[in-house]
KEMIBA-424259 format. One line per 2 residues: number of its first residue (from 0); their letters; for each residue x, y, z of N, C-alpha, C, O. Coordinates in nm, 2 decimals, padded with zeros to 4 digits, always signed. Example, Ala and Ser with C-alpha at 12.3 -4.5 7.8 and 13.67 -1.06 7.14 Angstrom:
! residues 2
0> as> +01.32:-00.57:+00.78:+01.23:-00.45:+00.78:+01.32:-00.33:+00.78:+01.42:-00.33:+00.85 ~ +01.28:-00.22:+00.71:+01.37:-00.11:+00.71:+01.29:+00.00:+00.79:+01.34:+00.11:+00.80
***
This chain:
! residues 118
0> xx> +03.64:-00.24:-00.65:+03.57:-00.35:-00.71:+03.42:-00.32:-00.70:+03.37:-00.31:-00.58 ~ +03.34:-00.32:-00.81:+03.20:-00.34:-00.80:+03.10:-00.42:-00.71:+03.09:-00.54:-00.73
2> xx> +03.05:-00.36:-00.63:+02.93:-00.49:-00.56:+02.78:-00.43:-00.54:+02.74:-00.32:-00.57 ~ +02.73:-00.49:-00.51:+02.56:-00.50:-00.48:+02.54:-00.59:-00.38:+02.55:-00.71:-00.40
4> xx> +02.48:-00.51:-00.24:+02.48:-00.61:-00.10:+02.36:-00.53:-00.06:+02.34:-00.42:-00.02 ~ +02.27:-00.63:-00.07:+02.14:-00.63:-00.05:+02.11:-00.66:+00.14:+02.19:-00.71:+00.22
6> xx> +01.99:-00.61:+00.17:+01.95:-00.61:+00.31:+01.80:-00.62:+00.36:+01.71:-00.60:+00.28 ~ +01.77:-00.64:+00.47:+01.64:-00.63:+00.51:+01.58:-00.80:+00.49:+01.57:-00.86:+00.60
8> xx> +01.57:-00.83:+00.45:+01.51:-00.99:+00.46:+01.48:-01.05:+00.57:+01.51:-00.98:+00.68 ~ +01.39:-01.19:+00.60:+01.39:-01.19:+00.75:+01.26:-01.29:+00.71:+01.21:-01.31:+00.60
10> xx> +01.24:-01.32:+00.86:+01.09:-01.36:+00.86:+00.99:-01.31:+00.88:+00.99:-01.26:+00.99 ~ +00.89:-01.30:+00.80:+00.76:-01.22:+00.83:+00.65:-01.27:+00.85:+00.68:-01.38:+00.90
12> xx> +00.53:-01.27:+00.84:+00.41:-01.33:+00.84:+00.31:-01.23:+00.70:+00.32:-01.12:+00.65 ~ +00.22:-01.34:+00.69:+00.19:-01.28:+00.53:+00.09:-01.16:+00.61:+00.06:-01.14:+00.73
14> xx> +00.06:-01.10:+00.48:-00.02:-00.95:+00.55:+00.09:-00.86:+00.52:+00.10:-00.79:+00.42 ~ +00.18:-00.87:+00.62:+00.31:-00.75:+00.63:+00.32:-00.68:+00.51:+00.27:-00.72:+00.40
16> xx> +00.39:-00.56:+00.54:+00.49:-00.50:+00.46:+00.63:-00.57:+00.47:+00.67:-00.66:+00.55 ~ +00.68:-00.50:+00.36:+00.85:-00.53:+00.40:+00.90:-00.47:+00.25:+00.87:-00.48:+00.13
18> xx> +01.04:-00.39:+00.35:+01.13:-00.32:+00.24:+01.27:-00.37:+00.23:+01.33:-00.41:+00.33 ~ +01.33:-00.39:+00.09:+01.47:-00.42:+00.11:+01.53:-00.34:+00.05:+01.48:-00.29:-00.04
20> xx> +01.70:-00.30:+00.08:+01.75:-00.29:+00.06:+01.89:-00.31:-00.03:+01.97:-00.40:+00.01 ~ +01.92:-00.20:-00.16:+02.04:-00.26:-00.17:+02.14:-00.16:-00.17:+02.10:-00.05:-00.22
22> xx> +02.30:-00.17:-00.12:+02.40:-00.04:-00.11:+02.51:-00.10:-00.27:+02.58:-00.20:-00.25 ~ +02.51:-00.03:-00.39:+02.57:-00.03:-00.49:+02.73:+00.02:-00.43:+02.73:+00.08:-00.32
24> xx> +02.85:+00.01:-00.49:+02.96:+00.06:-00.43:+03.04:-00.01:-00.56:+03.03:-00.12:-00.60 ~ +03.14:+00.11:-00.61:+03.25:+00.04:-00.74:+03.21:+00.11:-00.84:+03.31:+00.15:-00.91
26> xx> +03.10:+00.14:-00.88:+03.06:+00.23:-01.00:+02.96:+00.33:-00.95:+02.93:+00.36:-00.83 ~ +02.89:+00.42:-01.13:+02.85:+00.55:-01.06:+02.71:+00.47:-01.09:+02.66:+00.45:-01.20
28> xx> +02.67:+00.45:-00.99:+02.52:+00.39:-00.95:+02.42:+00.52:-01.02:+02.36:+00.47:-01.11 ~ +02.40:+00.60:-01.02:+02.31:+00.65:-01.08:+02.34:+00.68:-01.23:+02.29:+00.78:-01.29
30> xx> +02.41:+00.61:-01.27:+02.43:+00.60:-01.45:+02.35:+00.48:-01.49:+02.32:+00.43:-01.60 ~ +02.33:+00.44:-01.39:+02.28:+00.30:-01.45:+02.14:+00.24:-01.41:+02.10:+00.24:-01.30
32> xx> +02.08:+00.21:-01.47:+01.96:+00.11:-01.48:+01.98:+00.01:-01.39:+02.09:-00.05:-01.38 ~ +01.87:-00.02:-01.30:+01.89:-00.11:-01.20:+01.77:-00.22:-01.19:+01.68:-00.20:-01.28
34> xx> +01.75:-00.34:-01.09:+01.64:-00.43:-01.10:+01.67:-00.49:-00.97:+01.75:-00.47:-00.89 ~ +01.58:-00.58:-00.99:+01.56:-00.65:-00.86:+01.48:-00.77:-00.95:+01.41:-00.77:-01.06
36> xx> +01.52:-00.92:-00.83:+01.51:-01.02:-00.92:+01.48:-01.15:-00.76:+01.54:-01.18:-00.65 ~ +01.38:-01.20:-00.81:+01.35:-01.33:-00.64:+01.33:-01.44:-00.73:+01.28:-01.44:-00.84
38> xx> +01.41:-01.55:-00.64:+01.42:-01.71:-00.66:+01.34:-01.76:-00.60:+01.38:-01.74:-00.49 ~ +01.24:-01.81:-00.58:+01.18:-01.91:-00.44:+01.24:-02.04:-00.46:+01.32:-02.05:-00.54
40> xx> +01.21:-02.11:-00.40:+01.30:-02.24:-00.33:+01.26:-02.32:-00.50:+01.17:-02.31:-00.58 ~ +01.41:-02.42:-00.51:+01.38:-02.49:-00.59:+01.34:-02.47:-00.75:+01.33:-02.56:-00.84
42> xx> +01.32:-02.31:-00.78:+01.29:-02.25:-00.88:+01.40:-02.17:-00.98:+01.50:-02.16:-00.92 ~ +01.40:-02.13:-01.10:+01.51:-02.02:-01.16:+01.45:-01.88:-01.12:+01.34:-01.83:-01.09
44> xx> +01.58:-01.83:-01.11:+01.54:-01.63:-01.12:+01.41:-01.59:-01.14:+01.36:-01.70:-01.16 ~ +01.35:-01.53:-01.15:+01.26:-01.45:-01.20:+01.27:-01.31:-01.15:+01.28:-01.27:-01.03
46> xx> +01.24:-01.18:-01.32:+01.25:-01.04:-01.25:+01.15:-01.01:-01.22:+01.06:-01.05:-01.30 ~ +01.12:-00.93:-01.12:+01.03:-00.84:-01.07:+01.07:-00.70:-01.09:+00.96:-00.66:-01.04
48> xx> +01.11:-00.62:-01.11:+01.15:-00.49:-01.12:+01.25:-00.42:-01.17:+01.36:-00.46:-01.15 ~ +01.23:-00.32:-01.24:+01.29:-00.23:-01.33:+01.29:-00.08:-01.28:+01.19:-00.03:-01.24
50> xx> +01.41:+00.00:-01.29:+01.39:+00.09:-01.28:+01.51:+00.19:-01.33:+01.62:+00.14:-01.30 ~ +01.52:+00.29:-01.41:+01.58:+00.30:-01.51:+01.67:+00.44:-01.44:+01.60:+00.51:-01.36
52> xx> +01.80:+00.50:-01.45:+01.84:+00.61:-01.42:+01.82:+00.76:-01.37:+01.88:+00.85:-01.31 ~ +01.67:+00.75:-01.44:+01.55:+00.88:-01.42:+01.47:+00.83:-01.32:+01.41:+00.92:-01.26
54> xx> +01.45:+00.70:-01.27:+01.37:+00.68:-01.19:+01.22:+00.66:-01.20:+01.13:+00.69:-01.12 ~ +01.19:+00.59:-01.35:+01.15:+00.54:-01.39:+01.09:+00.39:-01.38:+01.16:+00.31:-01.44
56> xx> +00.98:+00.35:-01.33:+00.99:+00.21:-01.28:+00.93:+00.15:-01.37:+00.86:+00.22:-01.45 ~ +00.95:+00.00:-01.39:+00.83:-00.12:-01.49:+00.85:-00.20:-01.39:+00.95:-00.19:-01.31
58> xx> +00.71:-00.31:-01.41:+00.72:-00.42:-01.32:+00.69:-00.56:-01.39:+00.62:-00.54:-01.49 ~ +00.71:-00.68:-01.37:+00.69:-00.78:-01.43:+00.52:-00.77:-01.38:+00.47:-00.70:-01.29
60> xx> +00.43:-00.88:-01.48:+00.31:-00.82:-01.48:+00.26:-00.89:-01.30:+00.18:-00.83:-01.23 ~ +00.33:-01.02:-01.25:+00.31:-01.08:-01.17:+00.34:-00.97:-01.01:+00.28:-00.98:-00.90
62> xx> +00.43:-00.88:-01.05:+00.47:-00.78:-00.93:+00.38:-00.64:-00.91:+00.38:-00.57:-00.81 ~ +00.28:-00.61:-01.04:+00.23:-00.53:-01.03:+00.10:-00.48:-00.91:+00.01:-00.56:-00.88
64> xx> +00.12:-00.35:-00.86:+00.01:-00.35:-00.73:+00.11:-00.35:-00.60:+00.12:-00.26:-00.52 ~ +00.17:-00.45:-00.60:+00.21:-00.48:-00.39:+00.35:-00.46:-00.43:+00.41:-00.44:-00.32
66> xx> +00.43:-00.44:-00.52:+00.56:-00.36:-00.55:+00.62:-00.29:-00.59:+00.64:-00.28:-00.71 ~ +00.67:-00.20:-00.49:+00.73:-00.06:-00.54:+00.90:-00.06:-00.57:+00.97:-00.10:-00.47
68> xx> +00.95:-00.04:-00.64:+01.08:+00.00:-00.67:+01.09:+00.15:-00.66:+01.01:+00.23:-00.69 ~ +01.23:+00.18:-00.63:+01.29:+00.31:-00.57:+01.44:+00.32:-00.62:+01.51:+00.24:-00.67
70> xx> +01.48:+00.43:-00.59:+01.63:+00.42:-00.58:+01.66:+00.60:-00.50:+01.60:+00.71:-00.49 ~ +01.76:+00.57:-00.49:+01.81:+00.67:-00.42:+01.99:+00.72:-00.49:+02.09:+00.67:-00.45
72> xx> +01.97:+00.80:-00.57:+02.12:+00.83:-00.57:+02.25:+00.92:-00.54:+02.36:+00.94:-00.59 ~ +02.15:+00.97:-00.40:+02.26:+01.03:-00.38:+02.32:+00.96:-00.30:+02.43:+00.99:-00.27
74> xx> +02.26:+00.85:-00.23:+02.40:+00.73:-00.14:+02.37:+00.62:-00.19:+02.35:+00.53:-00.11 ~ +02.36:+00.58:-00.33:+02.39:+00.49:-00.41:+02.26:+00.34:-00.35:+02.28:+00.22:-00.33
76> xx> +02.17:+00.39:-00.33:+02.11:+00.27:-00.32:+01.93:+00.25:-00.40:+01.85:+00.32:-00.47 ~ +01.95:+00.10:-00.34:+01.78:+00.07:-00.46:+01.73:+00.00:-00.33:+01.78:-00.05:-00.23
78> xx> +01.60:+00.00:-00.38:+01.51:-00.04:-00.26:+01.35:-00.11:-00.32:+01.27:-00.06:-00.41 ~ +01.33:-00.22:-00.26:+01.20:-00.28:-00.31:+01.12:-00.31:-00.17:+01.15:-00.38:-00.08
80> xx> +01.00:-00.21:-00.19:+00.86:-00.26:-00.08:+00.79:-00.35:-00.16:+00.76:-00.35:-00.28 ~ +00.76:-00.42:-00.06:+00.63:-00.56:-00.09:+00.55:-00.52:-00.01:+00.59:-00.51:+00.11
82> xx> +00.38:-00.47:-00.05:+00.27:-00.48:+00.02:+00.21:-00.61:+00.03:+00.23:-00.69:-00.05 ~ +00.14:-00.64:+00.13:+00.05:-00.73:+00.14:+00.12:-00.87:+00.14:+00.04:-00.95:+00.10
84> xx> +00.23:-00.93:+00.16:+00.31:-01.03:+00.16:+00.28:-01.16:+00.17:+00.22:-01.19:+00.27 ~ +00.32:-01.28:+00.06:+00.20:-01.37:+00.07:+00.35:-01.47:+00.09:+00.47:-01.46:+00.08
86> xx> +00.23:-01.57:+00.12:+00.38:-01.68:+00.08:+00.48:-01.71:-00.03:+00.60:-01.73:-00.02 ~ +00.40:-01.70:-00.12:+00.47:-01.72:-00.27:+00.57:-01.60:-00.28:+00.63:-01.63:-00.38
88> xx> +00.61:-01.51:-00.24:+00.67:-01.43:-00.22:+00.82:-01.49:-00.15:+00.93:-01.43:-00.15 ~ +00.79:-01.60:-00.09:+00.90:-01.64:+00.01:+01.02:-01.70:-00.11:+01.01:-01.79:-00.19
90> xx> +01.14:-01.63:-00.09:+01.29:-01.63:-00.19:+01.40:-01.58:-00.13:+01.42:-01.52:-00.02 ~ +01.46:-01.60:-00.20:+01.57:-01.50:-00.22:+01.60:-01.38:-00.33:+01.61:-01.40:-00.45
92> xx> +01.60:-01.26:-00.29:+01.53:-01.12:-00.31:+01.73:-01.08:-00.43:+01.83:-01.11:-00.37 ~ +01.73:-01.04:-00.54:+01.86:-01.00:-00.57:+01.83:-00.90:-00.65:+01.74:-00.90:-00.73
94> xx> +01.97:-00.77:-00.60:+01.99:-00.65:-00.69:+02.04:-00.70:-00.79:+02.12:-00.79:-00.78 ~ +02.00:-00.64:-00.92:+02.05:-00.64:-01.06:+02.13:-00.49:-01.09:+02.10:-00.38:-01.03
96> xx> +02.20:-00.50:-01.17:+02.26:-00.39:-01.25:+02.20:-00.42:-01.41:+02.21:-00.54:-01.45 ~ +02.17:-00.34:-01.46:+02.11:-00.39:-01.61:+02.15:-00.28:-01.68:+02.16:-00.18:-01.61
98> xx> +02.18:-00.28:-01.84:+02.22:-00.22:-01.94:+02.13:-00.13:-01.97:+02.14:-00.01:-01.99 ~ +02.01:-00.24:-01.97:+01.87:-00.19:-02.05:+01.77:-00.25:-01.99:+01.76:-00.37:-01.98
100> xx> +01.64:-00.14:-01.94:+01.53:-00.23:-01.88:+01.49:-00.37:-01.93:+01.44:-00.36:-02.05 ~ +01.50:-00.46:-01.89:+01.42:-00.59:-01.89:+01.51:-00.66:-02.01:+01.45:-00.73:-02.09
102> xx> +01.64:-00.62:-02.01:+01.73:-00.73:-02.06:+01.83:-00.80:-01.91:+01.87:-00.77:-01.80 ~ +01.84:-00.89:-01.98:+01.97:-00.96:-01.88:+02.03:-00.86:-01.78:+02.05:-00.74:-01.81
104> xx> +02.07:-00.90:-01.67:+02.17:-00.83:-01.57:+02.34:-00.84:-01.59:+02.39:-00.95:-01.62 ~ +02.39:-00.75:-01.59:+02.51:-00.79:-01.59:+02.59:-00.80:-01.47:+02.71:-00.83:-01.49
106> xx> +02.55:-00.79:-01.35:+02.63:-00.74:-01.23:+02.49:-00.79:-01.16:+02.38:-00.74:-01.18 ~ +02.54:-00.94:-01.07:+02.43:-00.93:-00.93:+02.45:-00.92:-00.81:+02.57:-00.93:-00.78
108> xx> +02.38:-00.91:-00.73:+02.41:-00.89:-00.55:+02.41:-01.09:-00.53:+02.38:-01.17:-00.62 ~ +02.45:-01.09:-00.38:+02.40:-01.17:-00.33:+02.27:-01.21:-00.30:+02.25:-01.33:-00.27
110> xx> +02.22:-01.15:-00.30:+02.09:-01.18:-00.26:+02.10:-01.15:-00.06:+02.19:-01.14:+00.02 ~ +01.91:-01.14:-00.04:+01.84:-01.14:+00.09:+01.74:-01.23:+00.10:+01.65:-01.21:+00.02
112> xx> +01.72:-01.34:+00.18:+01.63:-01.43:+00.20:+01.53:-01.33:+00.25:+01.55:-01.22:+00.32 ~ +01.38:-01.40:+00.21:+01.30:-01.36:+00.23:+01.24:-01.51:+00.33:+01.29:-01.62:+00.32
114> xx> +01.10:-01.47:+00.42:+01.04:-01.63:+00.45:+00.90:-01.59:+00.53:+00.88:-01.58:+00.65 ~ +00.82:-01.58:+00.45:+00.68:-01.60:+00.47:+00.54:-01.66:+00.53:+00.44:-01.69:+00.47
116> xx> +00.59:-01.68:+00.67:+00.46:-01.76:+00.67:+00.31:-01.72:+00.71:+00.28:-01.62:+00.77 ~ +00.24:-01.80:+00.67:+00.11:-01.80:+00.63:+00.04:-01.80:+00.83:-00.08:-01.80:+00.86
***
């Protein structure tokens, strides 16, 4: 069965870095187009990141600068650094599976809380 289990989350203080992870497992993770997507409290989804089978990244224009997207496929994983960590940052962090950059996801993780303080 298909999953996406995301990692790394936690409490940090703004300034920081911080990387998360996610481990793909069920399909062939490098056929596919991947993303990453954060909630903050009380809010809907929003994506932050795109990154396409070649390894190719886009960013939502709000993520541009302090986020990097990655992937790794030879042990099936994706990965998001945040530079400079602000509050507004503070969510719930989720792997996407996507068809096509910056359309809908079809497949999500659970999510990784994220929590920021100032």
């Amino acid at each position: 069965q298909a999953s996406l289990v995301e990692s790394g989350g936690g409490l940090v203080q703004a300034g920081d870095s911080l990387s998360l992870s996610c481990v793909a497992s069920g399909f062939t993770f490098r056929q596919w187009n991947m993303g990453w997507y954060h909630q903050a409290p009380g809010k809907e989804r929003d994506a932050v990141a795109w990154i396409n089978a070649n390894g190719n990244a886009e960013y939502a224009d709000s993520a541009k600068g302090r986020f990097k997207i990655s992937r790794n496929n030879s042990n099936n994983t994706l990965f998001l650094h945040i530079d400079n960590i602000k509050p507004a940052d503070t969510g719930t962090y989720l792997c996407v599976r996507i068809a096509h950059i910056q359309e809908q996801p079809t497949m999500w993780g659970q999510g990784t809380q994220v929590t920021v303080s100032s």
